[in-house]
TORKOL-4160 file (C-alpha; in steps of 0.2 Angstrom, whole numbers, padded with zeros to 4 digits, m for minus):
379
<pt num="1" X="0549" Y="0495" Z="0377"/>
<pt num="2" X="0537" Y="0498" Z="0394"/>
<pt num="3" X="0533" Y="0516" Z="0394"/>
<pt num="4" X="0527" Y="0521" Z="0411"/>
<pt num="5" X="0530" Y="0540" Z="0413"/>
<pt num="6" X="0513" Y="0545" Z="0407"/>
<pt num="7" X="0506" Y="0558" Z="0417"/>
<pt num="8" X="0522" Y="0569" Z="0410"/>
<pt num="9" X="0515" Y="0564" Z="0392"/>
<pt num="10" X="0505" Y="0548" Z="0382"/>
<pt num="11" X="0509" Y="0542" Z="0367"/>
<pt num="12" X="0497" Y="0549" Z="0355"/>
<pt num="13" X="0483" Y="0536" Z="0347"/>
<pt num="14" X="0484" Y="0532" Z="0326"/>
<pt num="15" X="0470" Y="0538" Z="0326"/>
<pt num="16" X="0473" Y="0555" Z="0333"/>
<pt num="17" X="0488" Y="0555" Z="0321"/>
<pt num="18" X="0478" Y="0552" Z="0306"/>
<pt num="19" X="0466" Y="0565" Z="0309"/>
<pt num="20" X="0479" Y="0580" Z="0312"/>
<pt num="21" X="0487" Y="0572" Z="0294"/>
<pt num="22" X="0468" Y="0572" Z="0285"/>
<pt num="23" X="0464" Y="0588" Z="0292"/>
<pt num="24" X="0480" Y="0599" Z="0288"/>
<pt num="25" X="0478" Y="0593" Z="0273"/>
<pt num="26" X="0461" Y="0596" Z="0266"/>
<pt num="27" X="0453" Y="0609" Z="0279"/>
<pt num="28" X="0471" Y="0621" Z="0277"/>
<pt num="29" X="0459" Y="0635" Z="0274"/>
<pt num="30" X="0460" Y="0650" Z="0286"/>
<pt num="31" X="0443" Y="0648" Z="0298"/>
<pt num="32" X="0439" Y="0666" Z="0295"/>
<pt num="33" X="0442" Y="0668" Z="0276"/>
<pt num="34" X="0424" Y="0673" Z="0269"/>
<pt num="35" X="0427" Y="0659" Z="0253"/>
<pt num="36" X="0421" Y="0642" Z="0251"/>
<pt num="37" X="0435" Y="0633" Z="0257"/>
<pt num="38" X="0437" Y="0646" Z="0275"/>
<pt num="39" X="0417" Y="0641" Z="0277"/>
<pt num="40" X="0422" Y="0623" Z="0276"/>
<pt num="41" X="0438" Y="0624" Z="0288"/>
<pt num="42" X="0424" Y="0634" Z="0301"/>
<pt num="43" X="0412" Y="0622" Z="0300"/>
<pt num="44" X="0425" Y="0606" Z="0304"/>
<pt num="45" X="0431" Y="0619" Z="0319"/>
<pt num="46" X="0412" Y="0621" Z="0325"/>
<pt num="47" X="0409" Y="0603" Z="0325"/>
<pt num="48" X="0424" Y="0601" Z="0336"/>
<pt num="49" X="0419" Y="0614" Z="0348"/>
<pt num="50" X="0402" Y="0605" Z="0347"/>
<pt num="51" X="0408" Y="0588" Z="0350"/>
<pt num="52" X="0420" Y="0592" Z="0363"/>
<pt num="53" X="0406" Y="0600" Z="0372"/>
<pt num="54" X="0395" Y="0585" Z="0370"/>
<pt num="55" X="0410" Y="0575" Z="0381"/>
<pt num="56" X="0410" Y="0589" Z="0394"/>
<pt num="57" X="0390" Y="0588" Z="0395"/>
<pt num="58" X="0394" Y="0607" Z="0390"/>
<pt num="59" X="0389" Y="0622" Z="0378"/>
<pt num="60" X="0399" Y="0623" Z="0363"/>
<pt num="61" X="0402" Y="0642" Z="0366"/>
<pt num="62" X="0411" Y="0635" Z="0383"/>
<pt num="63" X="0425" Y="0629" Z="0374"/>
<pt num="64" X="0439" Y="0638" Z="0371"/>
<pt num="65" X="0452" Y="0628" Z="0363"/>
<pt num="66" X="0471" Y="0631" Z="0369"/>
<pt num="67" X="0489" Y="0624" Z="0366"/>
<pt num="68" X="0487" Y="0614" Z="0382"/>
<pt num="69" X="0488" Y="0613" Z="0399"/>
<pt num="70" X="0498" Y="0629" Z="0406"/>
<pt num="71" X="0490" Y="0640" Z="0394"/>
<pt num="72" X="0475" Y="0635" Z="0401"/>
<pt num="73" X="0479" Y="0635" Z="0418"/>
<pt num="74" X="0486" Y="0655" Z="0414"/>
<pt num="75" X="0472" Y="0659" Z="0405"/>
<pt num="76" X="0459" Y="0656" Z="0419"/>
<pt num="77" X="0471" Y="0663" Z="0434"/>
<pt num="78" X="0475" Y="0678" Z="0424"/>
<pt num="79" X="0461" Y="0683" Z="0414"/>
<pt num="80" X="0449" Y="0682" Z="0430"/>
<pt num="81" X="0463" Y="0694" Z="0443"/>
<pt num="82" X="0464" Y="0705" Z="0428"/>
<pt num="83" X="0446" Y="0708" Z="0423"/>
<pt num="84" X="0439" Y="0706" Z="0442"/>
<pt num="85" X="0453" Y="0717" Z="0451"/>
<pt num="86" X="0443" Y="0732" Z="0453"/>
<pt num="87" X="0431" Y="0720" Z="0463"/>
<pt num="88" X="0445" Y="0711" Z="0476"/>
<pt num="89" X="0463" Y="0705" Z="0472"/>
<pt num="90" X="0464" Y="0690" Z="0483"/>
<pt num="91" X="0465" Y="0670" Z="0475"/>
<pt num="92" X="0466" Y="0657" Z="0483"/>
<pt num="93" X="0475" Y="0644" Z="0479"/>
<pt num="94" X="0485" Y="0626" Z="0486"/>
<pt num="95" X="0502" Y="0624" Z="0490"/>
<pt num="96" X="0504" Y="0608" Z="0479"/>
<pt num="97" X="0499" Y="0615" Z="0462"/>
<pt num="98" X="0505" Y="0613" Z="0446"/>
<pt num="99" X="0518" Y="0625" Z="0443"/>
<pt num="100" X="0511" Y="0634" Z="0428"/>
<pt num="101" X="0497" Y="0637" Z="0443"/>
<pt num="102" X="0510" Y="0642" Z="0457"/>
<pt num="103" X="0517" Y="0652" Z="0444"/>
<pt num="104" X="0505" Y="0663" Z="0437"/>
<pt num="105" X="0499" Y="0667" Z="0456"/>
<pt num="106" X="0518" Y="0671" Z="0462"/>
<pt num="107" X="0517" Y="0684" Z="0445"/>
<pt num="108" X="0501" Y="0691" Z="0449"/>
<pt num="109" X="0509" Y="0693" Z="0468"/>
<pt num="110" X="0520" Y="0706" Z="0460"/>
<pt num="111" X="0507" Y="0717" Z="0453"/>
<pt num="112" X="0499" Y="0718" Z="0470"/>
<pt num="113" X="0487" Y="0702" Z="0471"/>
<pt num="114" X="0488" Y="0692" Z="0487"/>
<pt num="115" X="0486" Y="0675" Z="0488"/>
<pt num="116" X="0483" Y="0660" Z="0500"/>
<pt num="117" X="0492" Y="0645" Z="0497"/>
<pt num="118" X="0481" Y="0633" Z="0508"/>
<pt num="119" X="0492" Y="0619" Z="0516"/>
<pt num="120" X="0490" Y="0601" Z="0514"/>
<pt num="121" X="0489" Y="0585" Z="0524"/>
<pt num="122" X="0499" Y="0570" Z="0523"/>
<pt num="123" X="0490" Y="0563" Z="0509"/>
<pt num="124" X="0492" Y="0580" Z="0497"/>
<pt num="125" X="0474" Y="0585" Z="0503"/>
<pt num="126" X="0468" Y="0601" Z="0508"/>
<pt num="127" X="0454" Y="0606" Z="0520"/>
<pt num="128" X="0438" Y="0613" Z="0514"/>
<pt num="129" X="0437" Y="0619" Z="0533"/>
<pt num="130" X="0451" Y="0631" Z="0531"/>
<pt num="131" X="0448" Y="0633" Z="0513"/>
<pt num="132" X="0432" Y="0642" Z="0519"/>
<pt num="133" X="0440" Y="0651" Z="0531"/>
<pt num="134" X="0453" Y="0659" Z="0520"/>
<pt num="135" X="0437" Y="0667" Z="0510"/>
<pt num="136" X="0437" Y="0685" Z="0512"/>
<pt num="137" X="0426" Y="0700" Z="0505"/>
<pt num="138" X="0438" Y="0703" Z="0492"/>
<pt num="139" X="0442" Y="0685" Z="0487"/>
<pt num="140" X="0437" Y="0684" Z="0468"/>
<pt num="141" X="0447" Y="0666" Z="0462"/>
<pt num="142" X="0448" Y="0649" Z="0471"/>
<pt num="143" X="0462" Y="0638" Z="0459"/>
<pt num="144" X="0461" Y="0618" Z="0466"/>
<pt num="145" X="0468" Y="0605" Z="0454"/>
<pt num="146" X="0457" Y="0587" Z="0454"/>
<pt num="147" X="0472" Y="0576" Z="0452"/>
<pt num="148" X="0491" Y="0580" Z="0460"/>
<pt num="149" X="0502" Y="0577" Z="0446"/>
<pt num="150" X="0515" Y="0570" Z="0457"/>
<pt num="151" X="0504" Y="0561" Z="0471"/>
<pt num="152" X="0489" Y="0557" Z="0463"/>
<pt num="153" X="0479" Y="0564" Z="0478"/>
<pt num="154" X="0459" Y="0567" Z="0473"/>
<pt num="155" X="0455" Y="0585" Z="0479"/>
<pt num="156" X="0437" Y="0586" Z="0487"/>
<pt num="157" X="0430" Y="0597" Z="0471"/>
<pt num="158" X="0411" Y="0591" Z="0476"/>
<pt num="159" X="0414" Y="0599" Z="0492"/>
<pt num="160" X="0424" Y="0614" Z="0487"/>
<pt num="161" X="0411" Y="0619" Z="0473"/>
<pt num="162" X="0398" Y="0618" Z="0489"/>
<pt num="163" X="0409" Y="0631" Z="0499"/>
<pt num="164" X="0409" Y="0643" Z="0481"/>
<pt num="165" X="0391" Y="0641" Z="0478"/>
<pt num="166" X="0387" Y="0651" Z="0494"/>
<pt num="167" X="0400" Y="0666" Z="0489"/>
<pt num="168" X="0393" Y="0669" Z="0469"/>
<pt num="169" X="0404" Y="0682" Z="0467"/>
<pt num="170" X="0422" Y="0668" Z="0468"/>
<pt num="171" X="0425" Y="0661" Z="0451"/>
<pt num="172" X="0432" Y="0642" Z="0454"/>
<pt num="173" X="0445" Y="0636" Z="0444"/>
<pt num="174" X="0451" Y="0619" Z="0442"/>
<pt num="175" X="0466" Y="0612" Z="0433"/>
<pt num="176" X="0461" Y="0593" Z="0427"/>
<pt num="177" X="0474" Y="0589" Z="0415"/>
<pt num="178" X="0480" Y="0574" Z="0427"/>
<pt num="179" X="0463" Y="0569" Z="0431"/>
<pt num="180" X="0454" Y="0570" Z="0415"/>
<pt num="181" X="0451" Y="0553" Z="0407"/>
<pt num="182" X="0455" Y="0545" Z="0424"/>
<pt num="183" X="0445" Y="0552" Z="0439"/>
<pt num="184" X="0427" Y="0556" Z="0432"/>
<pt num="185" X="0423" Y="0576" Z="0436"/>
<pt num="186" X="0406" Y="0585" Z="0434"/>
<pt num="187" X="0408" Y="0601" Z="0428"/>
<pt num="188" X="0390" Y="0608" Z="0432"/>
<pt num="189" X="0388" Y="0596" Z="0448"/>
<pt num="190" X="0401" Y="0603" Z="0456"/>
<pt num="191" X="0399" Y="0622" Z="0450"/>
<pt num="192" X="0416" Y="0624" Z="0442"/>
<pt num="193" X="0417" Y="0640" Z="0433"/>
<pt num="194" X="0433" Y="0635" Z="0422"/>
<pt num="195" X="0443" Y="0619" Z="0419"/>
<pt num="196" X="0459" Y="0616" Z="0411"/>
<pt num="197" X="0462" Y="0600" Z="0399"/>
<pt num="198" X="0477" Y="0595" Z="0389"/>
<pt num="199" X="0477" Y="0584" Z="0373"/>
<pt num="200" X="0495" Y="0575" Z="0374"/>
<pt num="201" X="0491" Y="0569" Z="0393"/>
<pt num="202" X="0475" Y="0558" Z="0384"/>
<pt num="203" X="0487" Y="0552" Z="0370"/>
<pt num="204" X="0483" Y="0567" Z="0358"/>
<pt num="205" X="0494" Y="0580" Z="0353"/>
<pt num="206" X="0507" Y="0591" Z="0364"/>
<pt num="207" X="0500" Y="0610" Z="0357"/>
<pt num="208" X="0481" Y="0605" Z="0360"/>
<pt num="209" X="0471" Y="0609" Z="0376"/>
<pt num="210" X="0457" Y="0618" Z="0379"/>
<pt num="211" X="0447" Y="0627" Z="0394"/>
<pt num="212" X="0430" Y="0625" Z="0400"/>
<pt num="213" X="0423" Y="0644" Z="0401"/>
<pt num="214" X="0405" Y="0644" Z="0408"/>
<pt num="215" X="0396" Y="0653" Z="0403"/>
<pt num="216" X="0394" Y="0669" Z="0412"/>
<pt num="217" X="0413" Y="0669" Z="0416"/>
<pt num="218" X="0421" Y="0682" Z="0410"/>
<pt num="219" X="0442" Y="0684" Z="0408"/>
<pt num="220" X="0452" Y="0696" Z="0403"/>
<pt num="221" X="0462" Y="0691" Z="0385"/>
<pt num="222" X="0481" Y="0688" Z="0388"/>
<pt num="223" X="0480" Y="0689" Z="0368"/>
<pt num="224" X="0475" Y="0703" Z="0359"/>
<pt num="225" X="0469" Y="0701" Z="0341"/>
<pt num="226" X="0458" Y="0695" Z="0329"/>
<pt num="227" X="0446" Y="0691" Z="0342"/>
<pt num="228" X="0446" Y="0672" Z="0340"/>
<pt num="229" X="0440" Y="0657" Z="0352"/>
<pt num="230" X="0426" Y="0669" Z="0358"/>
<pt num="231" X="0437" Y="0683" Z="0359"/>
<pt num="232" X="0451" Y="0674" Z="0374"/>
<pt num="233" X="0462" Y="0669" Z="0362"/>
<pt num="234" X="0467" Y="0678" Z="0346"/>
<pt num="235" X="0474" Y="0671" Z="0333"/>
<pt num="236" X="0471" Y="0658" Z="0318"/>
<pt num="237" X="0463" Y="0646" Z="0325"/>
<pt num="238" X="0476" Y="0626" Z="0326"/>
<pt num="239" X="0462" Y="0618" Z="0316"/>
<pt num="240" X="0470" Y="0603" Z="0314"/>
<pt num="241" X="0475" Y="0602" Z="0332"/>
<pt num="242" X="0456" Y="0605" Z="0339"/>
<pt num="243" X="0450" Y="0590" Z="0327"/>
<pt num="244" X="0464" Y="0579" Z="0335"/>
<pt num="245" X="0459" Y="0586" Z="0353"/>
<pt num="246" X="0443" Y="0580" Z="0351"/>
<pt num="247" X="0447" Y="0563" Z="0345"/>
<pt num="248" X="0457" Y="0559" Z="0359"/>
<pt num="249" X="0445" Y="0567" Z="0369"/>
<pt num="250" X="0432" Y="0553" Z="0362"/>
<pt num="251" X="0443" Y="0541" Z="0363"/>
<pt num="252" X="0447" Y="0541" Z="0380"/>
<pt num="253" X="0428" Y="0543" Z="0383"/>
<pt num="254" X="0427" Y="0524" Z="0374"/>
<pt num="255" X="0443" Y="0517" Z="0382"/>
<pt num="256" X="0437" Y="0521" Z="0399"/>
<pt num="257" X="0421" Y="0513" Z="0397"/>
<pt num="258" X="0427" Y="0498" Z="0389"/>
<pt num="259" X="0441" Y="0496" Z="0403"/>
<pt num="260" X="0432" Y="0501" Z="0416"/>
<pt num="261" X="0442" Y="0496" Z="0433"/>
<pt num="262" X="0458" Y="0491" Z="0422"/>
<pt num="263" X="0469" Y="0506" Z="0429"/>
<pt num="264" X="0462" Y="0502" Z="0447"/>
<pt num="265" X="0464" Y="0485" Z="0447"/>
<pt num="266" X="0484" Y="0488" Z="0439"/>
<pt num="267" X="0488" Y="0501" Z="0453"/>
<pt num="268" X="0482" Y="0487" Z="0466"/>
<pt num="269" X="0491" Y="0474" Z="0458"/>
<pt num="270" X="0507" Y="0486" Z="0460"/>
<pt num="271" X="0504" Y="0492" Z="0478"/>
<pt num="272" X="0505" Y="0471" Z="0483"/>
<pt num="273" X="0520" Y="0469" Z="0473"/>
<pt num="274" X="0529" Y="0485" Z="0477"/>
<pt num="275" X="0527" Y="0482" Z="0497"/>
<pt num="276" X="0535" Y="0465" Z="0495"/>
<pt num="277" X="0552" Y="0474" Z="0489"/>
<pt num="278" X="0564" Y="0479" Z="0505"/>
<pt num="279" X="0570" Y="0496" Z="0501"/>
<pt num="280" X="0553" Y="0503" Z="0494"/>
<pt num="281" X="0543" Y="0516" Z="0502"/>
<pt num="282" X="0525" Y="0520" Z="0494"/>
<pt num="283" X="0522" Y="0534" Z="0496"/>
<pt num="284" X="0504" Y="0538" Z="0486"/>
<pt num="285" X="0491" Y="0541" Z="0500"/>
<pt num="286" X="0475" Y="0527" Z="0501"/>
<pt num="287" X="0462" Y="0539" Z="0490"/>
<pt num="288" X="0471" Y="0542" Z="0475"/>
<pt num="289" X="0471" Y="0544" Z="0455"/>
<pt num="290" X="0473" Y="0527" Z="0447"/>
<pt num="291" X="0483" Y="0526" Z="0436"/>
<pt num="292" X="0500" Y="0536" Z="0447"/>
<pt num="293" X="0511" Y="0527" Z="0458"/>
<pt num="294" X="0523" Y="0536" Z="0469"/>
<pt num="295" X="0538" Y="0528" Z="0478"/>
<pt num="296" X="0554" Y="0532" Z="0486"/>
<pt num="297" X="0569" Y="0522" Z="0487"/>
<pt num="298" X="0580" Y="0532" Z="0501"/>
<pt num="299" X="0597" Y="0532" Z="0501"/>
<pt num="300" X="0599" Y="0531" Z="0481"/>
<pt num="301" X="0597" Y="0545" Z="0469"/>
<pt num="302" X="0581" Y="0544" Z="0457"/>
<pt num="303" X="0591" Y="0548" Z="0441"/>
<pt num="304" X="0602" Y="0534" Z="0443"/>
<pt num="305" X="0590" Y="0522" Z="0445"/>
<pt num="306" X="0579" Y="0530" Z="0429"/>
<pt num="307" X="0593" Y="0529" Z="0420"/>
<pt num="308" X="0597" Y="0512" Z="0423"/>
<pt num="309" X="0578" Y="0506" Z="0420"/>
<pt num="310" X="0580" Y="0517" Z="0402"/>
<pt num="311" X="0595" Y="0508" Z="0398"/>
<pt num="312" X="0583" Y="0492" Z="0400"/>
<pt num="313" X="0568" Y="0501" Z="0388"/>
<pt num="314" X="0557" Y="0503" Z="0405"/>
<pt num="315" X="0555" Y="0522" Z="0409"/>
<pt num="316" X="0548" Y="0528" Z="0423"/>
<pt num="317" X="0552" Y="0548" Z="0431"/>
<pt num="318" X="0553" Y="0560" Z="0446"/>
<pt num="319" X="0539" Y="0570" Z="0451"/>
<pt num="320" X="0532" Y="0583" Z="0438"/>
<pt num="321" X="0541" Y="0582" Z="0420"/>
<pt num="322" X="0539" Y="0600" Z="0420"/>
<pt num="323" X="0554" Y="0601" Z="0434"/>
<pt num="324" X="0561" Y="0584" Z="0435"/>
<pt num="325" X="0579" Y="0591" Z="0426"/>
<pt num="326" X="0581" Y="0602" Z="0442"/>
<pt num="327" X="0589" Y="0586" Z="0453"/>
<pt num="328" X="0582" Y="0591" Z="0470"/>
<pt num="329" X="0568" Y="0585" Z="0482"/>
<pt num="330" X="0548" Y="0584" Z="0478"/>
<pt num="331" X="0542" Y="0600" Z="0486"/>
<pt num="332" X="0526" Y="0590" Z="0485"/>
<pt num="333" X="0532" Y="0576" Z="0496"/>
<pt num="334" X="0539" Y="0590" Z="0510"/>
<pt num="335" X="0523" Y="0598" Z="0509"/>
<pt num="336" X="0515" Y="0582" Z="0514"/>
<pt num="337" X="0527" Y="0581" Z="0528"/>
<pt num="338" X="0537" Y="0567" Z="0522"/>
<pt num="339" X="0555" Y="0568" Z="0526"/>
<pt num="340" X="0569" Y="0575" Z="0514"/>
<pt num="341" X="0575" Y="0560" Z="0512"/>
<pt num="342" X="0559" Y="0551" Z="0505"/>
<pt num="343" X="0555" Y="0567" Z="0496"/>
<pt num="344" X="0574" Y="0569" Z="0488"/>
<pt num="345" X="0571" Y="0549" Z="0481"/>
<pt num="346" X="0557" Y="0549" Z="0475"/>
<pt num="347" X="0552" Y="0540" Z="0459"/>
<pt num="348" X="0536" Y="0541" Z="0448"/>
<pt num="349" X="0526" Y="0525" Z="0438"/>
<pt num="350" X="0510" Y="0531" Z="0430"/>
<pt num="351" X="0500" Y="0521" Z="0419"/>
<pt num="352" X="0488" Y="0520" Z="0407"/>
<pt num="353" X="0472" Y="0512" Z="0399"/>
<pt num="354" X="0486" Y="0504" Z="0387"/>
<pt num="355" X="0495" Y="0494" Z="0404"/>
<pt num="356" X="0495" Y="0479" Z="0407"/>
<pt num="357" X="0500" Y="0467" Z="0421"/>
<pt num="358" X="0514" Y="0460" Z="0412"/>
<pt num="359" X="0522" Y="0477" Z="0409"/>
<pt num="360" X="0521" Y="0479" Z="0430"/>
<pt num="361" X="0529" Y="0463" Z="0432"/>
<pt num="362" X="0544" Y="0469" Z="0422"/>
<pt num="363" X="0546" Y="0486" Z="0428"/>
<pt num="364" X="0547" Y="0481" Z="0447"/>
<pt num="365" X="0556" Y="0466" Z="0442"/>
<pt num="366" X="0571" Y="0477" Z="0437"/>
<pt num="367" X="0567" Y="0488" Z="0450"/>
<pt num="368" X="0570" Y="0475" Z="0462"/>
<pt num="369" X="0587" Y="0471" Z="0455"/>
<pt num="370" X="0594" Y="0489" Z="0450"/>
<pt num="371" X="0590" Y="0494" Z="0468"/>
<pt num="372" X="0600" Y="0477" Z="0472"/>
<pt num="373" X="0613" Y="0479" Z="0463"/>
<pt num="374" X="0616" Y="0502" Z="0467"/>
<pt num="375" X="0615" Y="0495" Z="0487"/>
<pt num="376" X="0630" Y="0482" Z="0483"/>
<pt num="377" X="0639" Y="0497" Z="0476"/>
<pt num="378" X="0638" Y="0507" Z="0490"/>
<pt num="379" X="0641" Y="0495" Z="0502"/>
């Protein structure tokens, strides 16, 4: 099998396996039981919380762990418009988002919040030049992803955390669940406020994420409770899914050190070979994310051609997992100003530290001959 749909999900380590087994079965103890064994289980969950700060060159009370990425991503939109509303109701926000991003902004439009959706140029990139001009008295939230999920367009963070620095009253939000573990990102470098990760897109667990709070952030609770996860998320705590987080989290740390330039040097090695097969269109701009490959192959329809690639035990996708079953155009790829039909046919290869060469080779190989043999068809 050649998995390459992995920036809709990785497949998750041994290792990170091993340690949701060990844990729910000897630390199954609730963390806020006063006995012996609840004080064991909330010292395996502080440890976590430690460790995972370590990796974010963080505080361990900055770490709020989550059931992913848009939990994360509707904790940090939400919880800031509902506490800071009485300050200003206006976010700001880019038209290429996630959707659990464009999603939580379209709901807080209905309760009266206004937002900016901030354009983007043909490589999926916004300006900072009208980012700062879209800053008004009353702005309270800028929301930028690092990585486009579809794309792999870098967004300028550096230079957006510059612009929010000046205005000390905007919280900056950024969603790095495709960019974590692939595209470095300083948290305190580039000021960001709050920062969205998820566990099963660094080959942990689908369920585990976590958000970066710094402190002096402060959100309104979308879950009212027993006050856990410093009081933003109640409930008892996934113990067994923090621990497995954090491996992951570490082990992505190791791999990308040990393969340093192995997701650069595969996406280079695809880019040569893809644009020597007629009827391919790249479509991912020059400054992108590693380890995704976007292309379009107009005049065929993407699910056919997936279909035929999984019938071979290659599988690739169309842009974001989260809305790939609803057969229509990237509005990613429209937003860019591609045409409909590149953005209507437009398939996904993303990679991971795990690639290699060989698995490339095979993928466009069939590529090549299913796109061959779907034009004989309609000839």
């Amino acid at each position: 099998m050649i998995y390459l749909d992995n920036s809709a999900t990785t497949k998750p380590h041994k290792e990170v396996l091993n340690s949701f087994q060990q844990v729910s079965e000897r630390f199954y103890a609730n963390p806020s039981s006063i006995h012996s064994l609840g004080g064991e289980a909330e010292k395996l969950l502080r440890q976590a919380r430690i460790q995972a700060a370590h990796y974010l060159q963080s505080q361990s009370n900055e770490i709020v762990f989550t059931s992913g990425g848009s939990e994360g991503n509707n904790l940090a939109i939400k919880g800031i418009a509902f506490k800071h509303q009485k300050r200003g109701k206006h976010i700001i926000t880019s038209i290429v988002e996630h959707p659990s991003v464009l999603k939580a902004c379209m709901s807080l439009e209905e309760l009266g919040f206004d937002v900016t959706y901030l354009p983007v140029n043909e490589a999926g990139v916004i300006s900072v030049t009208e980012l700062e001009q879209a800053i008004r008295e009353d702005t309270i939230l800028i929301s930028i992803m690092h990585v486009n999920n579809e794309l792999g367009s870098i967004q300028p963070i550096d230079e957006i955390g510059k612009v929010v620095q000046k205005h000390p009253k905007i919280f900056f939000h950024v969603d790095d669940v495709q960019g974590f573990g692939k595209v470095p990102l300083s948290l305190r470098e580039n000021g960001i406020d709050l920062c969205t990760i998820s566990g099963h897109k660094i080959h942990g667990l689908k369920g585990t994420g976590l958000l970066y709070v710094k402190n002096g952030t402060s959100l309104y609770p979308l879950q009212h409770g027993g006050g856990q996860e410093h009081n933003y998320r109640s409930g008892t705590e996934n113990m067994a899914g923090a621990v497995s987080l954090v491996k992951a989290i570490r082990m992505i740390h190791e791999q990308t050190k040990q393969k340093r330039g192995h997701l650069y040097q595969l996406h280079a090695y695809a880019k040569k070979c893809i644009q020597d097969i007629p009827g391919i269109d790249w479509n991912t701009p020059e400054k992108a994310a590693p380890h995704i490959i976007n292309v379009s192959v107009v005049g065929l329809k993407p699910e056919v051609i997936i279909h035929k690639l999984a019938d071979k035990n290659i599988y690739i996708s169309t842009k974001s997992a989260c809305s790939s079953k609803e057969l229509k155009k990237s509005s990613v790829l429209i937003h860019c100003g591609f045409s409909h039909e590149r953005a209507a046919s437009a398939l996904r290869i993303s990679l991971c530290h795990e690639t290699e060469q060989e698995d490339i080779d095979k993928c466009l190989l069939v590529l090549k001959d299913t796109i061959h043999e779907l034009k004989k068809v309609l000839e």
